[in-house]
Structure formats: C-alpha cells, structure tokens
ROFI-308374 format. One record per residue (C-alpha): residue number from 1; z, y, x; residue in three letters. Coordinates in steps of 0.5 Angstrom, whole numbers, padded with zeros to 4 digits. Each point is the difference from the previous one (the first is absolute). Example, Ala and Ser with C-alpha at 12.3 -4.5 7.8 and 13.67 -1.06 7.14 Angstrom:
! residues 2
  nr    zz    yy    xx rest
   1  0016 -0009  0025  ALA
   2 -0002  0007  0002  SER
//
This chain:
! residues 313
  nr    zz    yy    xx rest
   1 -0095 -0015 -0160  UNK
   2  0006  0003 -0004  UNK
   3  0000 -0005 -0005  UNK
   4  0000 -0006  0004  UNK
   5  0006  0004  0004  UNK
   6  0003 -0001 -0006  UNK
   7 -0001 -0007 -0002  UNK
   8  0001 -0002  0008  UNK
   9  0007  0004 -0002  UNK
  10  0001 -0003 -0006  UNK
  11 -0001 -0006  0003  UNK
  12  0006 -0001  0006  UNK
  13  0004  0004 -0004  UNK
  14  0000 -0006 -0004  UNK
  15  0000 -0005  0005  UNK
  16  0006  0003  0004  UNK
  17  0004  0001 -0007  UNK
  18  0005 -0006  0000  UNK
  19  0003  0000 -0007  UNK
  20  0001 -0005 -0005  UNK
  21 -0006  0004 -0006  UNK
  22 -0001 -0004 -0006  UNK
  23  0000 -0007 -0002  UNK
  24 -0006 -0004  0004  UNK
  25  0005  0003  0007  UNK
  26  0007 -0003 -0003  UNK
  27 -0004 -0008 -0002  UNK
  28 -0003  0000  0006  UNK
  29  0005  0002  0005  UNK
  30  0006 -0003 -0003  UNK
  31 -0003 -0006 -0006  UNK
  32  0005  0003 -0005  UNK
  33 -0003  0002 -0007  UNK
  34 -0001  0008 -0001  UNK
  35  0004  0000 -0007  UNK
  36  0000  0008 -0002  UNK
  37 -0003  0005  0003  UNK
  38  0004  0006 -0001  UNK
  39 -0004  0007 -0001  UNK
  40  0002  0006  0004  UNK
  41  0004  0004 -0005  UNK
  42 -0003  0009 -0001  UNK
  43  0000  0005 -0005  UNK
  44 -0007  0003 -0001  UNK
  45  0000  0004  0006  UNK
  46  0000 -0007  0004  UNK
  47  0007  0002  0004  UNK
  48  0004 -0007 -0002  UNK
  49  0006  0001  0005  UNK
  50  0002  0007 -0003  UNK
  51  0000 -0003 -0008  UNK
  52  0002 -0007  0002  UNK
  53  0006  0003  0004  UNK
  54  0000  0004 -0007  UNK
  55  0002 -0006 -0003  UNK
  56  0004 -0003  0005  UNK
  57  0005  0006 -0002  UNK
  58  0000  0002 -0007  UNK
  59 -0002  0006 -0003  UNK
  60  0007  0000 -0004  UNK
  61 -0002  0000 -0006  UNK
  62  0003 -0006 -0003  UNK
  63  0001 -0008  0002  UNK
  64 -0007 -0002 -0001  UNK
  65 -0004  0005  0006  UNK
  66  0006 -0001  0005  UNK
  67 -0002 -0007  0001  UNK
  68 -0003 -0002  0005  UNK
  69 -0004 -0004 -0004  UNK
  70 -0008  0001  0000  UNK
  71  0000 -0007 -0005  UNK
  72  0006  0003 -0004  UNK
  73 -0002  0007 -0001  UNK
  74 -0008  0000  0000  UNK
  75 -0001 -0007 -0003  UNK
  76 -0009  0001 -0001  UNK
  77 -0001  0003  0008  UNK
  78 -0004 -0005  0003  UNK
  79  0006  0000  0004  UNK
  80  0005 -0004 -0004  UNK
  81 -0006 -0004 -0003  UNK
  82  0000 -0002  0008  UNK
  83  0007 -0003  0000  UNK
  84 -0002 -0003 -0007  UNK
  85 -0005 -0005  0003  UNK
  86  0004 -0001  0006  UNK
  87  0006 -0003 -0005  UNK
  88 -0005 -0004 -0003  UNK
  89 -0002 -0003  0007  UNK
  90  0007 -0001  0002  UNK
  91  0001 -0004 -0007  UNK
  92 -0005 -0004  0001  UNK
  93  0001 -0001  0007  UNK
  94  0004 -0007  0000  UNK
  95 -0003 -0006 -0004  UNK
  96  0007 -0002 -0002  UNK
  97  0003  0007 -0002  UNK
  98  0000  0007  0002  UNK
  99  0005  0001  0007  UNK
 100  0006  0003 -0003  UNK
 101  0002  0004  0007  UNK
 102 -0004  0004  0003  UNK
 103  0000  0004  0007  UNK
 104 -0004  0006  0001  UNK
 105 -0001  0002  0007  UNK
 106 -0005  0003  0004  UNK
 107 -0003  0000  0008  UNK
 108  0003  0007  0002  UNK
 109  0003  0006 -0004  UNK
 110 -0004  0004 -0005  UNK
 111 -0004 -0004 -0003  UNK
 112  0003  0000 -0008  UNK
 113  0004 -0006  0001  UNK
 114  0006  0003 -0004  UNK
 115 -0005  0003 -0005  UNK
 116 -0003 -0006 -0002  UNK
 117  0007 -0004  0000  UNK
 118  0001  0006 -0005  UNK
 119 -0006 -0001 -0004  UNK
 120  0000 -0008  0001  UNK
 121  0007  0000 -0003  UNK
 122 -0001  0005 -0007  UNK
 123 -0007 -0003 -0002  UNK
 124  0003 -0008  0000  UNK
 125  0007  0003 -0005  UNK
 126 -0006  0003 -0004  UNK
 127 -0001 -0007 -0002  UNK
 128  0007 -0001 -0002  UNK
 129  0003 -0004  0005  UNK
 130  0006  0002  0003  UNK
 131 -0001  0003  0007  UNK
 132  0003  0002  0006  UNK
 133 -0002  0004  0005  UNK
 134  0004  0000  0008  UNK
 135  0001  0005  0005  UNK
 136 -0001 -0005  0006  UNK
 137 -0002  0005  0005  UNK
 138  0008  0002  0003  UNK
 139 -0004  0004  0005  UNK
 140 -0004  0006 -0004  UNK
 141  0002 -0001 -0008  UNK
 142 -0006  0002 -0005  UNK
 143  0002 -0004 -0006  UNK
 144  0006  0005 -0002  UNK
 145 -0004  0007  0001  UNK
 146 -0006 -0003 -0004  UNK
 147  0004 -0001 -0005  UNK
 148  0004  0006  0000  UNK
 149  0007 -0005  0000  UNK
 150  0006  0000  0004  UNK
 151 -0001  0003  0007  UNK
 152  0001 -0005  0006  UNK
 153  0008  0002  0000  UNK
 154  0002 -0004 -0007  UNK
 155  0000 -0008  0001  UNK
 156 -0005 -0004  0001  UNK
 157 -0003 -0006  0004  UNK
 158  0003  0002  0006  UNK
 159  0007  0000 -0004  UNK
 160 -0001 -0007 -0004  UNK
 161 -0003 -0003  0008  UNK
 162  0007  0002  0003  UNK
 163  0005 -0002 -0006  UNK
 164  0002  0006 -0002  UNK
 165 -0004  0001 -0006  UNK
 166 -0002 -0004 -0006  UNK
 167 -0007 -0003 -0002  UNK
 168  0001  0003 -0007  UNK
 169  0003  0006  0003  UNK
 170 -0007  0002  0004  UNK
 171 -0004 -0002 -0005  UNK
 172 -0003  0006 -0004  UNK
 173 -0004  0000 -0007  UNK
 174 -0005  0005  0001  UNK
 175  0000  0005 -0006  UNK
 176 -0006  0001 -0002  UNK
 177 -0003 -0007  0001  UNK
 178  0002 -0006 -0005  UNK
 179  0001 -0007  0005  UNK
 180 -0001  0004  0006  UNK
 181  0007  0000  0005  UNK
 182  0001  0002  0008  UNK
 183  0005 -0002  0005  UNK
 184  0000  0006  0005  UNK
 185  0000  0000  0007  UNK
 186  0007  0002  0000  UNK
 187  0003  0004  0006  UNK
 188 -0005 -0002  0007  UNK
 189  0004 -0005  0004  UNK
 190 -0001  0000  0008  UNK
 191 -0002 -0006  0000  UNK
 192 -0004 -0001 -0006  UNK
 193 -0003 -0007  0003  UNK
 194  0007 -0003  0001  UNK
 195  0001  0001 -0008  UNK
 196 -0006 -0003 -0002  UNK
 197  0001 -0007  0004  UNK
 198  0006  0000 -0004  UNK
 199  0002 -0006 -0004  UNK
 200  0001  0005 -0005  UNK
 201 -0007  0003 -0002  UNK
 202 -0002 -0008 -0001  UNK
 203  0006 -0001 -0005  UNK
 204 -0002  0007 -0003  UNK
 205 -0008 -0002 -0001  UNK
 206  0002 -0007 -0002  UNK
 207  0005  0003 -0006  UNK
 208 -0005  0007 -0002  UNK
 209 -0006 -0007 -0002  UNK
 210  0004 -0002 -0005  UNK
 211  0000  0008 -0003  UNK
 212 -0006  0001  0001  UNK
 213 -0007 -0001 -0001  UNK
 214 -0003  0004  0006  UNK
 215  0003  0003  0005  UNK
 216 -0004  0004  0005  UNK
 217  0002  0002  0008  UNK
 218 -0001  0006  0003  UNK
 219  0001 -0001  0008  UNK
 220 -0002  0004  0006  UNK
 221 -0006 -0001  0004  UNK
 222 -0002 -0006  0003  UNK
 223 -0001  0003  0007  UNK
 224  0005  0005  0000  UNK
 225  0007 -0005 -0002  UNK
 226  0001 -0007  0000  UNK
 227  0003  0001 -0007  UNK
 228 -0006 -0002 -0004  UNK
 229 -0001 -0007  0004  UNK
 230  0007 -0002 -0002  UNK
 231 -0001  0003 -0007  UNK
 232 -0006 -0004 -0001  UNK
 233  0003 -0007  0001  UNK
 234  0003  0000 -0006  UNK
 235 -0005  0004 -0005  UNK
 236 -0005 -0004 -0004  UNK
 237 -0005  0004  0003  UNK
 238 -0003  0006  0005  UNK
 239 -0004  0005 -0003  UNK
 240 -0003  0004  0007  UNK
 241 -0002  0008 -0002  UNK
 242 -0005  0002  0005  UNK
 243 -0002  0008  0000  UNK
 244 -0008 -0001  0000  UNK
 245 -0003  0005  0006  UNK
 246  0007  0000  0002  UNK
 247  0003 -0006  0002  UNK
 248 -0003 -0003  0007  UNK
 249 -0003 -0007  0000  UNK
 250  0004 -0003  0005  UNK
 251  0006  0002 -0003  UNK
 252 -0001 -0003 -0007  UNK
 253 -0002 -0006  0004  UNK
 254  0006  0000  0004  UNK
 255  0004  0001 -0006  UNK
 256 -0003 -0006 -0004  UNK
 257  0001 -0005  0006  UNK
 258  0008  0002  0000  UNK
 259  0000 -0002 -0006  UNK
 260 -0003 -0006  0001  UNK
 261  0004 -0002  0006  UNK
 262  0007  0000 -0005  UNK
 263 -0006 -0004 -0006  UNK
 264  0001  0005 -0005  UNK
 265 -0005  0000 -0006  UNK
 266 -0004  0006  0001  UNK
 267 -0003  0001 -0007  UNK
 268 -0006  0005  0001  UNK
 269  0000  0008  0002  UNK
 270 -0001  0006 -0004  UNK
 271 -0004  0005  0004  UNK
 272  0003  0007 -0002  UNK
 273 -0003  0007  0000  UNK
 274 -0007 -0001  0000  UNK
 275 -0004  0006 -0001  UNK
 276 -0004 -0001 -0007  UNK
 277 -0006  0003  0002  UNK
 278 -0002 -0004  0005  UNK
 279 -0005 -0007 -0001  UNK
 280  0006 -0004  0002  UNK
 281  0005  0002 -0005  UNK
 282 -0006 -0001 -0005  UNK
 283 -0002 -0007  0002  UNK
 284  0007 -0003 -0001  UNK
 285  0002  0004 -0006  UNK
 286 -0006  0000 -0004  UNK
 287  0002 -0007 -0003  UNK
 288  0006  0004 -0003  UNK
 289 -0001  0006 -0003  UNK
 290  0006  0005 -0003  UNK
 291 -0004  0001 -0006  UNK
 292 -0003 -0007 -0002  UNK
 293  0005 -0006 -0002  UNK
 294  0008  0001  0000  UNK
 295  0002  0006 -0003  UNK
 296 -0007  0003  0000  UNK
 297 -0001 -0002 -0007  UNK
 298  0005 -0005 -0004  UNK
 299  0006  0001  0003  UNK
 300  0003 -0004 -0005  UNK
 301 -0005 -0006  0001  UNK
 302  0001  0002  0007  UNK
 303  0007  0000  0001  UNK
 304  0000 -0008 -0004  UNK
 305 -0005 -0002  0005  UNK
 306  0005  0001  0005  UNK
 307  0006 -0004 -0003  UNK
 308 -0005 -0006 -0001  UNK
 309 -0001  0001  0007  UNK
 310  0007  0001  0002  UNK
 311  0002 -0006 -0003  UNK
 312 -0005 -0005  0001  UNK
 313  0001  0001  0007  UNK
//
C-alpha cells in the first residue's frame, strides 16, 4: 500500500506541476525549436546557486574569475559547451545569413535571461567577430554587474536615448575579452518605454549594423514590461529563456503569442537550468557531450571547423 501511495503521489504531483520542464514541453506547447539546453550549474556538493552567485561575484583574484562568464572562465564545463551548441544553432538558423541582432528575453524574471545574453555574447567574439553586447533592460540592469563594468550612475543607453551622451562615449570594450564591447544601461529613467519608442534608438541600431557583426540585446521580461516587445521590432530575431520547472506553461505561451502579435521572429528557446541528473537532461543533452567533439579532442581542428561553419554560413 505504501508503495502504491507513492506512485499515486508522484503522479499528481506531476499532474498539478504547471511548468515548462524539457524540450518535448517547449515543441509541444509554442512549435518553436529547443536550440540549448542549458544544464543547472553545482559544485560537488550539488549547491549550484551558492557557487553560481560565487561566480556572478568574483573571488577577487584577478580579471579572469570576476567575470561572470561560465563560457569565459571555465571553457570544458558542460555549461559552456551548452552555449556553444547554441551559437552554432543561432548561426545556422537563417538560410541566408546568421541574424545579426539579437534579442534576449524571457516570460518573467529569474529565468537567466541576462546570463545566457552574457554567454551568448562571449561565445560569438570567441570566433573573431567583432561583438556587441546592449543593456536594454532600463528597468533592472545585469549586463554591467556581470561584467564588473561602470555601475548604473556612468553614461549609458539611457544617456545616448535622451541626447546627452555619444554612441562612442557609451560604448565600452571589454578588458579581458577580445571583439567583445557593451553599451550599458546607463542611469534608469522614469520612463523607460518612452525612450525606446524614440527615433533615436532605430538610428542607433541602424548605425551599430555597420560596426558590428553581431549584436545582442538583453531586455526585461516579456511579461513584466512592454520593453521587449518594443526592443523586438527592430531585432533580427528573438531568442526566449524559459527556466525548466520553473516558468508556468501559460506564461510561456502568453509571452510567445505577444511576440507574434507585433510579427517578431522568434528564433527558438533555450531551456536554463536543467537538473543534470534527471532523464530529461540526458535525453536532450546526450547528442552533445562536453568530452566528445569540440574542444574535447583536437581544439585546433575544432576551433577550424567552427570558422568554416562561420563563414559558410
């Protein structure tokens, strides 16, 4: 009797669990494609929020370990292999040519939006291509306290959108990545929208295609701002974050259909934070493992095989 109390009870709590958990959920639910999944990141004795917010922070011992940057500072984590797979997704995920702006959102806070920007960002400079990464979120920044950069006070976006600051005054080269740059938030406005709708930011991306290979857009969360949706008219494409076991179904969906109402191309979605250890994680991640393939083996050949692709596509 026990036994079968535990099933019955395993069961419902599956029923009643409303989230979004693997990439069968995401293709089912929205028909968009799962182009990462991005593992939960722990240190061995499993306690992955402690050692990510380790890493988010800096253990003060030189550049290299206060970048938040798992793609950065540990290159051979399944981690970082995960958001390689996903720069090679978003490369081929144009007949034409890879998009070059790039927005970053997600339904609702938390879900590592800011992170996967981050990573998003370093893994396409690693290639040689010069890259830039916007703070488009006016609301909560990340992109600067990631990167251990000026603080919120300095010029930024805000300060270039209202006209008091120069696109070359707020852009910053990142110090220990080559090809990497950001544009900061700035200071937050009262009326973050308003500046976004302005005239000035279509120049400003109209000018920064001209710079740069790619660009990508970090914005606040679908459903907590309209930013995103106003950002997303003048990307190339959307990429959605969904937390798995975390993000509700009707969230996601909401969000997808909000995206589509103004026609923005949503290009896939990466699904964050999935437990490692569970059977979902190892059925979407088995035909990527971190020890097999790039940078398991050759790097050279590897690291040539991924300019080919680069360039072809």
């Amino acid at each position: 009797m026990g036994l079968i109390g535990g099933v019955a009870l395993a069961l419902l709590r599956e029923y009643l669990d409303n989230t979004v958990k693997n990439p069968d959920d995401v293709e089912t639910l929205s028909r968009l494609p799962s182009l990462a999944v991005v593992p939960a990141f722990s240190n061995s004795d499993g306690d992955h929020r402690n050692r990510l917010q380790k890493l988010l922070h800096g253990s003060g011992n030189g550049i290299q370990e206060r970048v938040a940057l798992l793609s950065h500072s540990q290159p051979h984590s399944q981690v970082s292999e995960a958001f390689r797979a996903l720069r090679t997704s978003l490369l081929l995920s144009q007949a034409d040519r890879p998009p070059q702006v790039i927005l970053v959102t997600s339904a609702l806070p938390h879900e590592g939006k800011t992170t996967a920007s981050v990573n998003i960002g370093v893994t396409l400079a690693q290639l040689g291509d010069q890259t830039l990464l916007i703070d488009g979120d006016l609301r909560k920044p990340g992109i600067s306290r990631a990167l251990h950069m000026a603080d919120s006070k300095s010029a930024g976006l805000s300060s270039y959108l209202a006209g008091v600051s120069s696109l070359d005054l707020v852009t910053v080269p990142h110090p220990a990545i080559s090809n990497l740059h950001a544009i900061p938030t700035g200071p937050i406005p009262p009326n973050s929208a308003d500046l976004l709708s302005s005239y000035r930011l279509a120049e400003m991306i109209c000018e920064l295609r001209k710079r740069y290979k790619f660009i990508v857009i970090d914005s606040p969360p679908i459903m907590a701002a309209t930013d995103a949706v106003i950002l997303s008219a003048l990307a190339d494409g959307v990429l959605l974050v969904v937390r798995s076991g975390e993000t509700p179904k009707e969230a996601f969906t909401r969000t997808r259909d909000l995206l589509y109402s103004v026609k923005s191309r949503v290009l896939g979605v990466v699904l964050n934070a999935v437990d490692a250890s569970s059977p979902d994680y190892y059925y979407s991640y088995r035909y990527y493992p971190h020890t097999y393939g790039a940078y398991g083996g050759d790097k050279e050949k590897s690291r040539k095989d991924i300019q080919g692709l680069k360039l072809d596509a």
